[in-house]
C-alpha positions in Angstrom: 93.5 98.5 73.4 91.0 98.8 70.4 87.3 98.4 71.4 87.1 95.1 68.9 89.8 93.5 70.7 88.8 94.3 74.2 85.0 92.9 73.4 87.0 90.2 71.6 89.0 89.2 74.3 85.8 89.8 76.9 83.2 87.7 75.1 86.2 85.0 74.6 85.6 84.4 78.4 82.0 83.6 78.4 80.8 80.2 79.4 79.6 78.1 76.6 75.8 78.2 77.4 76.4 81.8 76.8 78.5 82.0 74.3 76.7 83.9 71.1 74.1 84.7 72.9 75.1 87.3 75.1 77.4 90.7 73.4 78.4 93.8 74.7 78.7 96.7 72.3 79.9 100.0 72.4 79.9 103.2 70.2 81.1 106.7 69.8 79.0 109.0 68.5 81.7 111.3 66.7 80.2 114.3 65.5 78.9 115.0 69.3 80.7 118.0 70.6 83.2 115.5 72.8 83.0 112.2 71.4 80.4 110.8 73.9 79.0 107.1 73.4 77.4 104.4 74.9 78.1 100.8 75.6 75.1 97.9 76.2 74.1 94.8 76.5 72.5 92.1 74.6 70.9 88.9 75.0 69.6 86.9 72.7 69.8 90.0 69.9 67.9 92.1 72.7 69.3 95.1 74.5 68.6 94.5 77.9 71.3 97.1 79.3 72.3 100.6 78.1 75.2 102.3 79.8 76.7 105.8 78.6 77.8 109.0 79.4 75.0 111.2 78.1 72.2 109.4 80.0 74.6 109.2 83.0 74.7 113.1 82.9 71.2 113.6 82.7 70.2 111.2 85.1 73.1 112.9 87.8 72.1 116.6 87.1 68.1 115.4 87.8 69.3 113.5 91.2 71.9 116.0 91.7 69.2 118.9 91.8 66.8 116.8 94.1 69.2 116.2 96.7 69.9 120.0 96.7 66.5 120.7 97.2 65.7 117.9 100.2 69.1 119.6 101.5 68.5 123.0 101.3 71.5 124.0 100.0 69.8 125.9 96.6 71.4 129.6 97.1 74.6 129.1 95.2 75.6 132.3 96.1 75.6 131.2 100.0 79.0 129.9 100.6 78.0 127.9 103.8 75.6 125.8 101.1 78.7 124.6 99.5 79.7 121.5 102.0 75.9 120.5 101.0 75.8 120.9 97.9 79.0 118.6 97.6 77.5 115.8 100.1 74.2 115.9 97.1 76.4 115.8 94.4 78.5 112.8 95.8 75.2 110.9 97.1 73.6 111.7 93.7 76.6 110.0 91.7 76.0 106.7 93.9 72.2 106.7 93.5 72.7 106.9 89.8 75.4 104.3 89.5 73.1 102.0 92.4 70.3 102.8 89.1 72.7 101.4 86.2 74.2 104.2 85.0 77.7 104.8 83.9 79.8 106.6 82.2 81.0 105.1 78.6 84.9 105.4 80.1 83.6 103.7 83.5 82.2 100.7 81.6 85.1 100.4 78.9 87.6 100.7 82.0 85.8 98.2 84.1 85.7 95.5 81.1 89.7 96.0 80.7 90.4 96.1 84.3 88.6 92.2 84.3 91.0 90.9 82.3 93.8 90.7 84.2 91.5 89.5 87.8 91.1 86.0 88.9 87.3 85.0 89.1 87.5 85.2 92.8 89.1 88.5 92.8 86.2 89.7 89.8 83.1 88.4 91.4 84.1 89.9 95.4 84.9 93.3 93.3 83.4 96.7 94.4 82.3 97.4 90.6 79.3 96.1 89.6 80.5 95.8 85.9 83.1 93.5 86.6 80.8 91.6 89.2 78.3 91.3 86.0 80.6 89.8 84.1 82.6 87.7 86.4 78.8 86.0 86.4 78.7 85.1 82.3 82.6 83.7 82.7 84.0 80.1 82.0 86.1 79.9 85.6 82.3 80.1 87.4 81.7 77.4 87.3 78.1 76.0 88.2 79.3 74.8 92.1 79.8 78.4 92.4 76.4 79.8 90.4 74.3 77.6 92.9 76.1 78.9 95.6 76.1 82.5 94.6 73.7 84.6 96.4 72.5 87.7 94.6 69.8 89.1 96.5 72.4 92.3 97.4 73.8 92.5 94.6 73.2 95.5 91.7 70.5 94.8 88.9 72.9 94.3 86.1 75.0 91.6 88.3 71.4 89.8 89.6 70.0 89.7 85.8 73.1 88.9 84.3 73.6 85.4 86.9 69.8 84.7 86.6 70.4 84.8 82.5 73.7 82.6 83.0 71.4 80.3 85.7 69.1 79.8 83.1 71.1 79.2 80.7 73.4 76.4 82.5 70.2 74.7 83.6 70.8 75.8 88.0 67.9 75.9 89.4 67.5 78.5 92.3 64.6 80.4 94.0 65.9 83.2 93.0 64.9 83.2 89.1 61.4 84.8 89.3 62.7 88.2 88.3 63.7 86.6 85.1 66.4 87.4 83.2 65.6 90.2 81.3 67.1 93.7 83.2 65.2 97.3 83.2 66.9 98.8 80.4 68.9 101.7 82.2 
């Protein structure tokens, strides 16, 4: 599916108190040596998420390296470092993803996958993309957002249901973060 018609088709489920005012974008930056991009968020004409595959990298190689060095497992020329090594790499990948970052691929697949989920199925999924946007759909309804509790739940699902909260007019104790997201 064409990136127009997936955003189409995604934004086509918002809830009208969001409707127009929150888009998600994506682009490719061509001439790159492999076609990386980047995929974010706006509100109100304001980015206030920034996914993609370049930062994602940066930010995995600099937690990937720290967890090497907490672990020990530096000589990559020691075969018996190599078990560690993997455990740092594999913990690194969830503190970045915990952090906000993904891959362009994991954001555009996440979007596409939501399509064919029922709301209950979207908002008890394991990716936080899909939870994020289960949040901004029509079928949750506002029984559901004042019964939804996001003090678990991943920074772009909690700022994304605040934003929707605020927008629907649901008052919770849980709005004095705001809605507005560390851009990541």
């Amino acid at each position: 599916m064409k990136w127009s018609q997936l955003k189409k088709r995604i934004e086509a489920n918002f809830a009208d108190s969001v409707v127009g005012r929150v888009e998600v974008w994506n682009t490719r930056y061509r001439k790159s040596h492999d076609a990386e991009g980047e995929a974010w968020i706006t509100i109100d004409k304001q980015r206030v998420s920034t996914m993609g595959t370049c930062t994602y990298f940066v930010e995995l190689e600099q937690e990937t390296r720290r967890k090497v060095r907490e672990y020990g497992a530096a000589d990559f020329d020691n075969p018996d470092q190599r078990e560690a090594r993997g455990r740092a790499y594999w913990e690194a990948e969830k503190i970045v993803n915990r952090r906000g970052h993904f891959r362009l691929e994991d954001v555009n697949r996440a979007l596409f996958d939501s399509l064919g989920l029922s709301i209950g199925e979207a908002i008890k999924s394991a990716n936080p993309i899909i939870r994020a946007f289960a949040t901004l759909d029509r079928r949750f309804g506002k029984r559901r957002l004042a019964e939804f509790n996001d003090s678990s739940e991943h920074p772009l699902v909690r700022s994304l249901y605040q934003f929707r909260c605020e927008a629907s007019g649901i008052e919770t104790d849980r709005h004095s973060a705001g809605h507005r997201p560390d851009k990541a």
